[in-house]
N, C-alpha and C positions, 0 to 999 in steps of 0.2 A: 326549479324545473325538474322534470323528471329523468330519472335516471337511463342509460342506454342511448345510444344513438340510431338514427337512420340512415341507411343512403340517401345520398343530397345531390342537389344537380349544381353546376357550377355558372357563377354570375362574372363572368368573363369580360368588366363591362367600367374598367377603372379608368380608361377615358372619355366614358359617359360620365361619367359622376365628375369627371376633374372640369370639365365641358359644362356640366350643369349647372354647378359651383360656379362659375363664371359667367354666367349667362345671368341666374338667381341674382348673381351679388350686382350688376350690372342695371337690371330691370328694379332690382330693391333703390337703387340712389338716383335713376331718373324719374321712377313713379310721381307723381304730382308735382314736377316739374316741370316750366315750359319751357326752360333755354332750349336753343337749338343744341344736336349732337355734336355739331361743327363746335361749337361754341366750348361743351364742356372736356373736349380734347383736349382744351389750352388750358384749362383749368386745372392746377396742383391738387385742390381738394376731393376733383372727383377720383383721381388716382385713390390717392388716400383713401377714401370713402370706397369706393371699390373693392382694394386691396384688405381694408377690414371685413366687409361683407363677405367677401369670398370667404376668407379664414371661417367664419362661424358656416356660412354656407357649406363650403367643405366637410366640415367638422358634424355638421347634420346629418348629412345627406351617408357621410361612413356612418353615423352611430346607426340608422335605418337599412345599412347594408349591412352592417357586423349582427344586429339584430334579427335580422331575417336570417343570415346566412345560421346563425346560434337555431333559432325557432325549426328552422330547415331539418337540423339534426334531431330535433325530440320532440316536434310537435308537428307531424306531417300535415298537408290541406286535407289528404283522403282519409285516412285513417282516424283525426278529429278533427273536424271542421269546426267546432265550436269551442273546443279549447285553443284552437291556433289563431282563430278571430279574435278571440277576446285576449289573446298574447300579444298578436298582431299590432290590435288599435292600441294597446297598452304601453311595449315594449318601443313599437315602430312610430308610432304616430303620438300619444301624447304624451311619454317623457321627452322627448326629441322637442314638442311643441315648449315644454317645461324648461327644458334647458335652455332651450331659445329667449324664452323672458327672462332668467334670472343672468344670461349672458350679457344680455342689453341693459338691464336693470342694474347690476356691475357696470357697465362701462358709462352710462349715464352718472350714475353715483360716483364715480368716479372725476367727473367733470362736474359735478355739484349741480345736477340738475335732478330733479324729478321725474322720474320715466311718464310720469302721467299726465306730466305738462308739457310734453313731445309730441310731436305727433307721429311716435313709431309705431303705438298704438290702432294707430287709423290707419297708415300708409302701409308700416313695414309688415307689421308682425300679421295680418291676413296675410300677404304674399310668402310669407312664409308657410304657413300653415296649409294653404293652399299647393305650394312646394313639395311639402310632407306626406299632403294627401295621395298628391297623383307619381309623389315617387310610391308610394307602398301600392297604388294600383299599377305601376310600372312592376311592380317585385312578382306582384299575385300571375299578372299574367306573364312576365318570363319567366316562373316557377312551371304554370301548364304547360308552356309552348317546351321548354327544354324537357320536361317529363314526355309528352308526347316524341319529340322526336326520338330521346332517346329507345323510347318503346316502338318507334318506327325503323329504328337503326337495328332494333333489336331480335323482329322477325322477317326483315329485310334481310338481317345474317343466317339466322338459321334457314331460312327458306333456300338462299344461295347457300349455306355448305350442304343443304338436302339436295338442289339440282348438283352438286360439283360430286358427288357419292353417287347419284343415280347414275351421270353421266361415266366416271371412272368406273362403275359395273360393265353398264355397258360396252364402253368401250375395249374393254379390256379382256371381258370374259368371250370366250371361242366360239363362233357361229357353227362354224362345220369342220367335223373332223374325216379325213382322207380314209377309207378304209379298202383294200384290197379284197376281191375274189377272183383267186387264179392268178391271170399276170395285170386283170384292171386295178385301176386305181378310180374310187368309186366314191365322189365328194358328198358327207352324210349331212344334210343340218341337223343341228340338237334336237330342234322340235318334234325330229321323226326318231330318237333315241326314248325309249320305255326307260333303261336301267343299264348301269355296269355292275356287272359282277364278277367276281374270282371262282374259277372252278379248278380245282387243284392245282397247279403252280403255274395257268395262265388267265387272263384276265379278259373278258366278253363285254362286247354291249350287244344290247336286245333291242329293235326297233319295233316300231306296233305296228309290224307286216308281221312278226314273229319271226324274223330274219335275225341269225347272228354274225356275230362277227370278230377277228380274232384285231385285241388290242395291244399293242407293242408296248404302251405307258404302262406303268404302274397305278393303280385306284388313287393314292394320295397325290400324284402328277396331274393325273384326268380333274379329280379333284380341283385344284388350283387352278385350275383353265375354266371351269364353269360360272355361271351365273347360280350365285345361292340364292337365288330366288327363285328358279327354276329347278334346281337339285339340293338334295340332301343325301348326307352320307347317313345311312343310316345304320351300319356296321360295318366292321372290316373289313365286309366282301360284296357289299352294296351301295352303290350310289343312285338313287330313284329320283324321276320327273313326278313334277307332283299329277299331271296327267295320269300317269301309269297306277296311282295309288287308288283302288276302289275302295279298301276300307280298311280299319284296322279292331281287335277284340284285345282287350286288359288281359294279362297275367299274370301269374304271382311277380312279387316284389318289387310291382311299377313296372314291369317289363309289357313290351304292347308286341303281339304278332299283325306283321302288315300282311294283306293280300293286294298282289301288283295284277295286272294285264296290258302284255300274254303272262300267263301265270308261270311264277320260278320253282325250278325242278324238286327245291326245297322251301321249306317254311323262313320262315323274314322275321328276325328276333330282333327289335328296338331295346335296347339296353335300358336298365334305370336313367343311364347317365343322360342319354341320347332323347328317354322318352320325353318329356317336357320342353323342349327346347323344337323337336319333332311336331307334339300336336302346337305348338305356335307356330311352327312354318307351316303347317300344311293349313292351320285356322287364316291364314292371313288372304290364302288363296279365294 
């Protein structure tokens, strides 16, 4: 087999098999019988007879699970479909069918009969085979169904930690900030905030009435209250809405000058470090 593994999904399913084993070995010793079922309860030989059938039924039904579960690691259904088929019918279905005659063939010979002058041939060994078949189509499709799920479990999570980040933005980042003129105290929403900026040792926002206003926080404070989706810091003495942004022009060394409105008393220098991360927030808008 080839070398490397893959991720495999898990056949969680060992009182199926122990179940089917019992059922198989059950249906193997009444097939072309007519005693009643009543009847063969009382019977010692059908225990017997059962209790050997199971063992080989058992004993099948794992080699086409250890099998698949093997083929699972190195020979994916999607990745090759036609090498895993033909591993499949080989590996699952008729060494398993192989083993099964040369286990009977032993135990008849064992008892000095001829397997061919039995009729296990006729009775048992289709039910068998038949067994083998519809476990390996038992395998193929709890192979899709637990790949599906798990690929449903899988953007079902991300999806949910995408709404529990939107929602912790929102939640959390500040609708409106209080700001005073005189002795009011004057409730601002962000949406009607253009920019904060630093102008000598105090710190402004600019609304798009072109109104300012004097801010008590520190930029890095303001900062951590906002929604980044709505603002960007864009240097040390600017935090901008992406509304307020009309355009920006390249400079040397990667560096981008912004132009805001209402327009700032100074030019708007985007850092190298700042510029790339800059045109992907303003591009997402």
């Amino acid at each position: 087999m080839k070398k490397g593994t893959l991720p495999t999904v898990k056949y969680k399913d060992f009182y199926f098999r122990l179940i089917g084993a019992l059922l198989t070995a059950h249906f193997i010793v009444v097939f072309g019988i007519e005693e009643k079922f009543s009847d063969l309860l009382l019977d010692i030989n059908y225990y017997r007879s059962v209790a050997y059938s199971f063992v080989i039924a058992f004993i099948l039904i794992n080699l086409v699970y250890f099998a698949t579960v093997r083929l699972d690691k190195q020979f994916d259904w999607k990745r090759a479909p036609l090498q895993r088929t033909a591993m499949q019918l080989f590996f699952a279905l008729i060494a398993p069918c192989v083993f099964a005659y040369l286990l009977a063939f032993i135990y008849f010979r064992i008892h000095g009969m001829n397997i061919t002058e039995t009729p296990y041939l006729q009775y048992d060994f289709p039910v068998i085979v038949l067994m083998l078949v519809l476990l390996n189509a038992y395998y193929v499709a709890y192979y899709f169904y637990l790949q599906w799920r798990m690929a449903e479990k899988t953007v079902n999570g991300q999806t949910e930690t995408n709404s529990l980040d939107n929602v912790s933005v929102e939640e959390t980042a500040k609708k409106v900030f209080i700001v005073q003129r005189g002795a009011k105290n004057i409730p601002l929403s962000v949406t009607d905030i253009a920019y904060f900026y630093r102008e000598g040792d105090y710190n402004f926002l600019k609304t798009f009435d072109d109104d300012s206003f004097l801010v008590s926080q520190t930029l890095d404070e303001v900062e951590a209250q906002l929604d980044s989706r709505l603002f960007f810091r864009v240097n040390r003495q600017m935090i901008v809405q992406y509304k307020a942004c009309t355009h920006f022009t390249p400079l040397q060394f990667g560096k981008l000058e912004l132009f805001v409105s209402p327009p700032a008393k100074e030019s708007i220098v985007v850092s190298q470090r700042r510029a790339k991360s800059f045109k992907e927030w303003i591009g997402e808008k």
